[in-house]
VEXTORPA-364487 format. One record per residue (C-alpha): residue in one letter; y, x, z. Coordinates in pm, whole numbers, plus 50000, padded with zeros to 5 digits. Layout:
<pts>
AYXZ ...
</pts>
This chain:
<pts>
X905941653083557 X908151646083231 X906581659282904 X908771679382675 X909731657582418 X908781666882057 X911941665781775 X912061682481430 X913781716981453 X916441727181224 X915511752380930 X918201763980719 X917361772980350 X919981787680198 X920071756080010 X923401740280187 X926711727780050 X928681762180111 X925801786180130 X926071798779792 X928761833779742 X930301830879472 X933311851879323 X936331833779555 X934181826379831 X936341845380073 X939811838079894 X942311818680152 X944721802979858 X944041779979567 X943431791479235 X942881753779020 X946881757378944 X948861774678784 X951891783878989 X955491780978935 X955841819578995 X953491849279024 X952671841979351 X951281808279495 X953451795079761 X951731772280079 X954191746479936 X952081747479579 X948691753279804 X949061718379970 X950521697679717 X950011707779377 X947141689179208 X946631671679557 X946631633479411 X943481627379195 X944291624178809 X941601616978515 X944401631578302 X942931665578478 X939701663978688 X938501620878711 X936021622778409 X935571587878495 X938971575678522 X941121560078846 X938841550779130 X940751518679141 X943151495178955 X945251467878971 X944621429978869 X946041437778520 X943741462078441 X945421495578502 X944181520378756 X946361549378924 X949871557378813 X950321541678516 X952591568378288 X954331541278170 X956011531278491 X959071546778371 X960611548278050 X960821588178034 X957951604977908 X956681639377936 X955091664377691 X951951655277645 X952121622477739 X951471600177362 X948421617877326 X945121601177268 X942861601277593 X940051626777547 X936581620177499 X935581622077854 X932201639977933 X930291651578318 X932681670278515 X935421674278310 X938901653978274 X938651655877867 X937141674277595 X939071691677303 X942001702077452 X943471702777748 X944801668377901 X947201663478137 X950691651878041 X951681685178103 X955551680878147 X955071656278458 X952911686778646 X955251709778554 X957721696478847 X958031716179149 X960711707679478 X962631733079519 X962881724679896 X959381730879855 X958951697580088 X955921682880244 X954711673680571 X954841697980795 X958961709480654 X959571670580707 X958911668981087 X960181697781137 X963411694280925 X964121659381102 X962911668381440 X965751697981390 X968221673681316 X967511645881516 X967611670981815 X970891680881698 X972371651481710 X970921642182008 X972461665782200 X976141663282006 X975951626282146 X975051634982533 X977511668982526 X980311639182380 X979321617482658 X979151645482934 X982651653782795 X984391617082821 X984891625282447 X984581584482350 X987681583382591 X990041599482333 X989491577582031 X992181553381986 X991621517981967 X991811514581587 X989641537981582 X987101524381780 X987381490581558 X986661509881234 X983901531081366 X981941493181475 X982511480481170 X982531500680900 X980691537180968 X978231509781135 X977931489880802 X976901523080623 X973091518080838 X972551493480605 X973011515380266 X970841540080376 X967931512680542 X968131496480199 X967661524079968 X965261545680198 X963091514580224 X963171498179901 X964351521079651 X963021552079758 X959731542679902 X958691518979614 X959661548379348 X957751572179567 X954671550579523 X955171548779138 X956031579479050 X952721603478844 X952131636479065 X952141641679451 X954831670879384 X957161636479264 X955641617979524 X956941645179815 X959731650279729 X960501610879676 X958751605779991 X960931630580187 X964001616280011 X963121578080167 X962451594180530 X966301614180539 X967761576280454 X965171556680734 X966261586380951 X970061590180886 X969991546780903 X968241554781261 X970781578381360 X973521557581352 X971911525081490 X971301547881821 X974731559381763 X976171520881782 X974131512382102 X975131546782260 X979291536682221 X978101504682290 X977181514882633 X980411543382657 X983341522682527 X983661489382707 X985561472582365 X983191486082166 X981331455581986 X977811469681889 X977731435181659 X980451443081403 X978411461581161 X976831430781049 X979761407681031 X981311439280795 X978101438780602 X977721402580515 X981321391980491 X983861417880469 X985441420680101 X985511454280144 X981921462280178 X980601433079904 X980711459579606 X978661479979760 X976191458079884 X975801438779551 X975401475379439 X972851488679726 X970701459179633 X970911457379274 X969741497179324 X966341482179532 X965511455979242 X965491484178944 X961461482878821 X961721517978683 X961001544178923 X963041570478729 X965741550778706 X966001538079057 X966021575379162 X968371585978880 X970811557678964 X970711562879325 X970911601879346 X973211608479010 X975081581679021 X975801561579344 X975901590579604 X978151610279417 X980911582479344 X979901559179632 X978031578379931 X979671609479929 X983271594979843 X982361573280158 X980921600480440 X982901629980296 X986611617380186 X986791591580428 X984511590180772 X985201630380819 X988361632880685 X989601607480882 X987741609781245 X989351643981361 X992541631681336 X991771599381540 X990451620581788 X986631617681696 X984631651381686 X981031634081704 X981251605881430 X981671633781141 X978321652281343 X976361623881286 X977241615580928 X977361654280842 X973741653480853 X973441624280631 X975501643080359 X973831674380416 X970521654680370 X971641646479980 X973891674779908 X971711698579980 X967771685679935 X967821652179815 X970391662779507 X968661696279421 X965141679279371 X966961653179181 X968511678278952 X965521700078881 X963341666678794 X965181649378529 X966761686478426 X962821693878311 X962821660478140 X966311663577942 X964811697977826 X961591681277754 X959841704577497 X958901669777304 X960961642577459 X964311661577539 X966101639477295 X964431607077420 X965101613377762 X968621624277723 X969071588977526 X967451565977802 X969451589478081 X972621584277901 X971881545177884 X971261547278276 X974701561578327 X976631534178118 X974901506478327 X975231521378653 X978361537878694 X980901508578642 X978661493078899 X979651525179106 X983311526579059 X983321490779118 X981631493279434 X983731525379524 X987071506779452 X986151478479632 X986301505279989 X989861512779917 X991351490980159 X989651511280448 X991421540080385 X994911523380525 X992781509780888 X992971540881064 X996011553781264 X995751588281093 X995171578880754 X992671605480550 X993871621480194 X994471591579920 X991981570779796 X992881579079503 X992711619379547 X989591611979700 X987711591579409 X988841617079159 X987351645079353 X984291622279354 X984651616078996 X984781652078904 X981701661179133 X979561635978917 X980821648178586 X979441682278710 X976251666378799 X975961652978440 X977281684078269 X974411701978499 X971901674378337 X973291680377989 X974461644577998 X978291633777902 X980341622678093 X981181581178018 X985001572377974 X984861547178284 X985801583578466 X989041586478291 X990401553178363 
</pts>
């Protein structure tokens, strides 16, 4: 016969982490922010104030550091600043972030995406589009679509929309990633974040797209991209460009060169005037597809998070002049780089058989969408767009 065993019994006191009511015991949002509006958004709920700061709640400062000394995000990562951010650092006491006043550097938390981005919108945002695409491809291949393009066509699309992969690997990897990890609040740090996965993505989308006409067009030579890449004239400006972009230090500027600067006169000029301008009439209806959600990626989510975070900082209630100065430094470095790189792609608007509008048309409309950009970022325009 087995004898019960014998073991301590449970006894609950009232005394456990979560017994005690309090006023918001039963509330289901947040209430350690302040919102953007009057009502908290999920967005705000799950990444607002998500990345520990002792500039608001680490009384003891960073849980870690680097082999220089500094811990965290250092502020000084970038050369922007936000209000806020020259003030002393408070005495610190238990269970506070300062005493005396409040201490954050207010005008970095002050950022919100207006894509309101973060993980759950990502996967489903790219699972949406890679879907999408997916099925453009196997309705094209259903179709015998590939069977249409002319051979020209077919030459340009292996070497040159294929060389584009290596942009958007390049900056989603290096620039984007690295800045992501640099940059001071987890609203930055989405939004960044998000920015880097629509290049990795949209550099994925057309590597699948270069081994799928591999397989449907017997001439097709799935290699090309990378002889374009490394050796064609025409695509040296803008990789000398793309990987000056990954070597910038400054997280701002990497972002604010990339997303103000190089899309508009380089990316866009690229996809927009050129790849879908010019497939239709060579008989491709997939290629523009594939790049269409590429530029829909930065017109319309990568640009407006770009805009609204250095638009706070150029209307910095303390640094607006500074910023505007160091912004307006960025744009005389990096758009002759731009135009350079942008010129150097002329010659590949003569390869197809059914040529697209003018280069020339085509980099003024380019020219004029960045001025707007600037004028948007109360930034002027430099006189490398008038010549």
């Amino acid at each position: 016969m087995t004898t019960p065993r014998s073991v301590p019994k449970p006894v609950f006191t009232d005394a456990e982490a979560g017994a005690r009511e309090f006023p918001d015991s039963t509330a289901r949002e947040f209430t350690y922010y302040t919102p953007q509006k009057r009502k908290r958004t999920h967005y705000e709920d799950v990444t607002v104030e998500v990345q520990p700061d002792p500039r608001h709640y680490l009384s003891q400062g960073w849980l870690y550091g680097f082999a220089d000394g500094r811990g965290g995000y250092p502020l000084e990562w970038t050369a922007l600043k936000a209000w806020g951010q020259d003030r002393p650092e408070p005495e610190r006491g238990p269970g506070s972030g300062g005493k005396g006043y409040d201490w954050p550097a207010h005008g970095w938390h002050e950022f919100r995406d207006p894509n309101q981005e973060w993980e759950l919108s990502l996967y489903r945002y790219n699972s949406n589009v890679v879907r999408q695409v997916g099925q453009n491809i196997e309705a094209a291949r259903q179709a015998k679509a590939f069977e249409q393009w002319n051979p020209n066509w077919v030459r340009f699309v292996e070497s040159h929309v294929g060389a584009w992969m290596h942009v958007d690997h390049g900056l989603g990897l290096y620039l984007f990633a690295n800045a992501n990890r640099r940059a001071p609040t987890n609203m930055h740090n989405n939004a960044i974040s998000v920015n880097s996965m629509h290049r990795i993505r949209a550099a994925q989308d057309l590597a699948l797209y270069n081994l799928t006409l591999s397989e449907e067009i017997g001439a097709f030579d799935g290699a090309a991209h990378l002889e374009a890449w490394d050796q064609d004239p025409s695509w040296q400006g803008v990789r000398r460009t793309a990987e000056q972009l990954t070597a910038v230090d400054d997280w701002c500027e990497a972002v604010f060169a990339a997303n103000v600067v190089f899309e508009p006169l380089v990316g866009e000029l690229f996809r927009s005037h050129l790849v879908q301008q010019a497939a239709p009439r060579n008989g491709d209806f997939v290629t523009p597809t594939i790049v269409g959600a590429e530029e829909y990626d930065y017109a319309e989510r990568d640009l407006r998070y770009t805009k609204v975070m250095f638009g706070l900082l150029t209307g910095d209630r303390e640094f607006a002049r500074h910023n505007t100065t160091i912004m307006q430094e960025w744009v005389s470095i990096w758009v002759p780089h731009a135009l350079s790189a942008a010129r150097t792609l002329q010659p590949l608007w003569s390869q197809p058989d059914a040529k697209p509008p003018r280069f020339e048309d085509c980099l003024d409309r380019a020219k004029s969408r960045f001025a707007g950009i600037l004028s948007e970022l109360h930034l002027e325009s430099p006189k490398e767009l008038t010549q």
